[in-house]
C-alpha positions in Angstrom: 0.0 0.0 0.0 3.0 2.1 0.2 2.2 3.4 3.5 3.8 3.7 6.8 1.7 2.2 9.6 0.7 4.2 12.7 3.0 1.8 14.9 6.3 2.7 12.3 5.5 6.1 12.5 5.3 6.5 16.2 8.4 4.8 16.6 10.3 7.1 14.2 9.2 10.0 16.2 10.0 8.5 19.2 13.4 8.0 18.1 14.0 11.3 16.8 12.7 12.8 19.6 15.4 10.5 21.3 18.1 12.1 19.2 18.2 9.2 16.5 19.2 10.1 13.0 16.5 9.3 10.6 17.4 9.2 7.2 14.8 8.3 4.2 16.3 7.1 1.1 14.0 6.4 -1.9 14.7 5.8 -5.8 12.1 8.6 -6.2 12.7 12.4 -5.9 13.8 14.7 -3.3 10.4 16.6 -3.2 8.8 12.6 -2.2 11.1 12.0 0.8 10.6 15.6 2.1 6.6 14.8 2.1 7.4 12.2 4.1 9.4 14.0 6.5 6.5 16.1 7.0 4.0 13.0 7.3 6.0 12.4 10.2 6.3 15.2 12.0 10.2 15.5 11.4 10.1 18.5 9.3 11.4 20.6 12.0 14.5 19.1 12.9 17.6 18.8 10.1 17.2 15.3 8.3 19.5 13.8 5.8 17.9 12.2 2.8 18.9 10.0 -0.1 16.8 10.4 -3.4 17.0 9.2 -7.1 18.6 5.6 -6.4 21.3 7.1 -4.5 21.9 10.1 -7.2 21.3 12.7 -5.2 21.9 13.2 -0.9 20.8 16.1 1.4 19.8 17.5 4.1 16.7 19.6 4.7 14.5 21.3 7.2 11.9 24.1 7.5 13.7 28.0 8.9 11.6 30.1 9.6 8.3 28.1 7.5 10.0 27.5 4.8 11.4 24.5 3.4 15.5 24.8 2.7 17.4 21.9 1.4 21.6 21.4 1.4 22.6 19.8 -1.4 25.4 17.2 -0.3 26.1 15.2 -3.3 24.2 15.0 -7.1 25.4 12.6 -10.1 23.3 14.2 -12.9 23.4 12.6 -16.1 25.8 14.1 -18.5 24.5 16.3 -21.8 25.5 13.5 -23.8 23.6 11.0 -21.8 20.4 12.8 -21.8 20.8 13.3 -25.5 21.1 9.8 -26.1 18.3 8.5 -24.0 16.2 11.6 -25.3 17.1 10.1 -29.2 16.4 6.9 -28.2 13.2 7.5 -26.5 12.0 9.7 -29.6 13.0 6.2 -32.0 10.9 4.0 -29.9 8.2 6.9 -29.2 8.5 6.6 -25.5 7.2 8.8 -22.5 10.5 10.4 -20.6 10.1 11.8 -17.3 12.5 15.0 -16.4 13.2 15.9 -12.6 15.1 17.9 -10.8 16.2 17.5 -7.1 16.9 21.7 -7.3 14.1 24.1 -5.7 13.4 27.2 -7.5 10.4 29.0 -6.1 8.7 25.6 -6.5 10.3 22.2 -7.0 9.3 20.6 -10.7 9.2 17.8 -12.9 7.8 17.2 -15.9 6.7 14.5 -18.2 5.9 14.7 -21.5 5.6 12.6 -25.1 8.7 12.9 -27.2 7.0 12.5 -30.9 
């Protein structure tokens, strides 16, 4: 169901509260993992996060209501990389999904039909 029970939960506050490290680590993006934070009441505190499959590490937490995040390591794909998975996915008329673990005013991602 891809949800965290009411027991998991408690206990992850309870060791935060405790002075436990949580980190969340997901193959999906930065702007999923800090929505969890926030599910679990650990958006106050400063919590380390690992997004993308390992691509991209951070740490963020809220100052002052709003949401800052530390970039602490990214592996982007290289311009040549994304041109060849672009040309590829355009030959076999595939869906490509773009994200970004970088916050603007709002984070992004798009997904669109390469013709």
């Amino acid at each position: 169901s891809h949800k965290l029970s009411d027991h998991t939960v408690q206990c992850l506050q309870k060791l935060s509260a405790s002075g436990v490290i949580i980190v969340l680590a997901t193959g999906r993006g930065t702007v999923d993992i800090l929505k969890h934070f926030d599910l679990l009441g650990l958006s106050q505190n400063k919590h380390p996060g690992v997004s993308y499959n390992g691509a991209c590490s951070f740490i963020g937490e809220l100052k002052g209501g709003e949401r800052v995040v530390d970039m602490v390591t990214q592996y982007p794909l290289t311009q040549s990389h994304v041109s060849e998975v672009l040309s590829f996915a355009q030959e076999q008329n595939l869906v490509v999904q773009v994200g970004s673990p970088f916050f603007f005013d709002s984070f992004w991602e798009l997904s669109y039909l390469i013709v």
